[in-house]
C-alpha positions, 0 to 999 in steps of 0.5 A: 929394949924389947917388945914382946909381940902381943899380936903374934904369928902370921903366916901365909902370903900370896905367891912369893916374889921368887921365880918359883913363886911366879911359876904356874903350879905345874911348873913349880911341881916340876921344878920341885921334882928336878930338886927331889933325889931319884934315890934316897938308897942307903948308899953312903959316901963319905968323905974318906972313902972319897979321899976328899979334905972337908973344912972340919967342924969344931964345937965352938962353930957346931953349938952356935946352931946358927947361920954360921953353923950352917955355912960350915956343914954346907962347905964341910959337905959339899961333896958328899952325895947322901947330903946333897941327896938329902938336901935335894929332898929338903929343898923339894919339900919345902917348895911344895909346902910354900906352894900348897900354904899359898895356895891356903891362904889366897883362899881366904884372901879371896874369900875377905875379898868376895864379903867385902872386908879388904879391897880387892884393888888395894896395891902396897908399895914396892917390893925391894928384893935382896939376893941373899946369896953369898950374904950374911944375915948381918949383912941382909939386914944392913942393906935394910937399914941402908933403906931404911936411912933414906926414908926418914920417920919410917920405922915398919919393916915387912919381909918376905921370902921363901922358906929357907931364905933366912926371914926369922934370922934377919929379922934377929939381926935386925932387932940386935942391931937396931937395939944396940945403935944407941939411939933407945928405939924399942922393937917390936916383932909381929905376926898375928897368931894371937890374934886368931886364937883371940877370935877363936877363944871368943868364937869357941866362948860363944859356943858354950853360951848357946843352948843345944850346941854341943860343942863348937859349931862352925857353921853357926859361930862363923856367920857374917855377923858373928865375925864382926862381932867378935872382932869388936871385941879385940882392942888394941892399945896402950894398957898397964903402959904397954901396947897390948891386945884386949878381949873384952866381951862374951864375959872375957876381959883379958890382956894378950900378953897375960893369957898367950901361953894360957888361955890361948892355948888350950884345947879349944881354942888349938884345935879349932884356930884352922877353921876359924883362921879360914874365915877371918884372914881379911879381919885380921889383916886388918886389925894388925895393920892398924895396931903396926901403924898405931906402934910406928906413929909412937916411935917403935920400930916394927918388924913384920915377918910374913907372906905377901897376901897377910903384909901387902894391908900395912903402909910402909915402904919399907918391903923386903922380898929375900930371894935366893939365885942359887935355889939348891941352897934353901935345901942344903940350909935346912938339911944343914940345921937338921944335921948340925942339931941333930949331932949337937945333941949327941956329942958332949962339950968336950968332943974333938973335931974326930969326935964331931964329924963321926956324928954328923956322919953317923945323924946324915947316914940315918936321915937319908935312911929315914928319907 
C-alpha cells in the first residue's frame, strides 16, 4: 500500500560524493566548461546523411518516457553530432546548477550550525556508492535491497546523487518492488517541501497579525525566537489513523495532507518559501529526521531522496551515493527525456517507426536551435 508524503520536498545537500562534487569550484567549472559544445551552430548531422544505421524508435519504446526510453535515444543517436552537442550542454548545465544549489544550501547549513540548532560535529553513517553505469534502475535498486537484507530491522533508505544519476527513478523501483515483495510493507516517499511552506504559511500568518506591517516582513517574522516558535507549532504524528504533519497555532489547525495543494500553495506562501527556507534548514532537518524515525520504528519503509547536507541528520545505515563513471551520460540522459518528450507529443499513437524518427529529428534540429 502507498503512503502518500506529508512532509515533502527536499532539496539541496553538501557537495556530493562525485568526483565533481569533490572538486574545488574552479575545477568544476572547468570541468563544466570541457562538457559545454564550442558551438551549438544550426549544423545538422543526421543519420542519413552520414549513412550510419541507428537502432529505430517504435512507439511502444518512445511512449514508455522512461529509462528504457532514454537508453533507446541515447543508442539511436550515438553518433549524431547535434545530440552529443546538445547534450554536452545539458550535462554542463546541470553540473553547474548542482554546484550553485550546494553551495545555497551549505549556507544555510552553516548558518543552523552558527545558532546552534544542528551540530557542527555530528557525522552520519557511511555512504555506499553505486556506479549506476551500465545498471538498470531495477537493478539499482536491487543492490539496495541486497543492503538492505543484511541490516536486519532497518527500513529508512537515503539516496543521493548527482542530477542526472537517476535518484527519482530508483526511488520508483524501489517503492514497486518492495510494495510487490508480498510481505504488506507500506512506503513512504519523503522530502521536506511541505514542511517549509508549513513554517512559511505561519511565519506569512504571523505578518498579518502585527499592526503596521504591511505585508511579509523578513526581518521581523525571522528572529530567532519567532522560528522556534513556529516550529513548535508543527507536529508530526499519527492523526485520522495516519502519519501526518499539523499546524496548530496562530489560529491555524490543520493537517498537511489536506492543505498541500491549497493553502500551502497560495501566493504568500510561494512567493516567500526561498527566504524563510534560507533560515530554517537546521529546524527542518531536524523535524524531518524525527517524523522518518517515528515511521521506521512503526514498521514503514521510508525512502529519503535528497542531498547530502538535508539527509546526513537521519540515522540509518542504510545511505546510497549514485555516481556515474561515464560523466557524458548525465548530459545525454537529459537531452534524451527532452527529446523523447518533446516528439512524444507530436506524433499520434498510430505513428510508424519513419514517422517517429522524422520527429525526433525535427524536436533535436530545434533544441540545438534554441541552445
Amino acid at each position: 500500500m502507498a503512503v502518500s508524503a506529508l512532509g515533502l520536498v527536499s532539496s539541496v545537500s553538501r557537495p556530493l560524493v562525485s568526483r565533481f562534487a569533490r572538486c574545488p569550484l574552479h575545477v568544476l567549472h572547468t570541468s563544466a566548461s570541457k562538457l559545454a559544445p564550442r558551438n551549438l551552430s544550426h549544423r545538422r548531422v543526421s543519420h542519413t546523411s552520414m549513412n550510419i544505421m541507428s537502432p529505430s524508435i517504435s512507439y511502444d519504446i518512445l511512449s514508455k518516457q522512461n529509462a528504457e526510453t532514454s537508453t533507446a535515444l541515447i543508442a539511436h543517436y550515438e553518433s549524431n553530432k547535434d545530440f552529443n552537442a546538445l547534450s554536452a550542454k545539458e550535462g554542463a548545465d546541470i553540473l553547474a546548477r548542482d554546484q550553485e544549489d550546494a553551495e545555497k544550501l551549505q549556507v544555510g547549513i552553516d548558518y543552523a550550525k552558527e545558532k546552534g540548532v544542528i551540530d557542527p560535529d555530528f557525522v552520519p553513517e557511511e555512504y555506499i556508492t553505486i556506479d549506476v553505469l551500465g545498471k538498470t534502475p531495477a537493478e539499482v535498486a536491487d543492490a539496495m535491497l541486497s543492503e538492505m537484507g543484511k541490516k536486519e530491522g532497518e527500513s529508512v533508505i537515503v539516496i543521493c546523487g548527482l542530477s542526472g544519476t537517476g535518484k527519482g527513478t530508483t526511488v520508483s523501483k524501489l517503492m514497486e518492488k518492495i510494495e510487490g515483495d508480498g510481505n504488506g510493507r507500506s512506503v513512504v516517499c519523503w522530502s521536506n517541501g511541505n514542511i517549509f511552506r508549513s513554517v512559511t504559511l505561519l511565519a506569512a500568518t504571523w505578518c498579518e497579525q502585527q499592526d503596521g506591517l504591511d505585508g511579509f516582513d523578513a526581518d521581523k517574522a525571522l528572529t530567532k525566537e519567532n522560528l522556534a516558535s513556529f516550529m513548535s507549532m508543527l507536529e508530526f504524528g499519527k492523526f485520522n489513523g495516519k502519519f501526518d504533519t499539523r499546524i496548530f497555532g496562530l489560529g491555524l489547525d490543520l493537517l498537511v495532507s489536506e492543505v498541500q495543494n491549497t493553502e500551502l500553495k497560495v501566493p504568500k506562501v510561494s512567493r516567500n518559501i526561498p527566504t524563510v527556507a534560507k533560515v530554517t534548514q537546521g529546524e527542518v532537518i531536524l523535524f524531518a529526521a524525527d517524523a522518518i524515525k517515528q515511521m521506521g520504528e512503526a514498521g514503514m519503509v521510508v525512502l529519503l531522496e535528497g542531498r547530502e547536507q538535508t539527509v546526513n541528520y537521519v540515522r540509518t545505515p542504510l545511505r546510497f551515493t549514485l555516481t556515474l563513471s561515464d560523466d557524458t551520460l548525465i548530459g545525454k540522459r537529459r537531452a534524451a527525456q527532452r527529446l523523447g518528450a518533446a516528439a512524444l507529443s507530436a506524433v499520434s499513437d498510430d505513428a510508424t517507426d519513419d514517422d517517429i524518427e522524422a520527429a525526433l529529428d525535427k524536436e533535436l534540429e530545434k533544441m540545438v536551435a534554441e541552445a
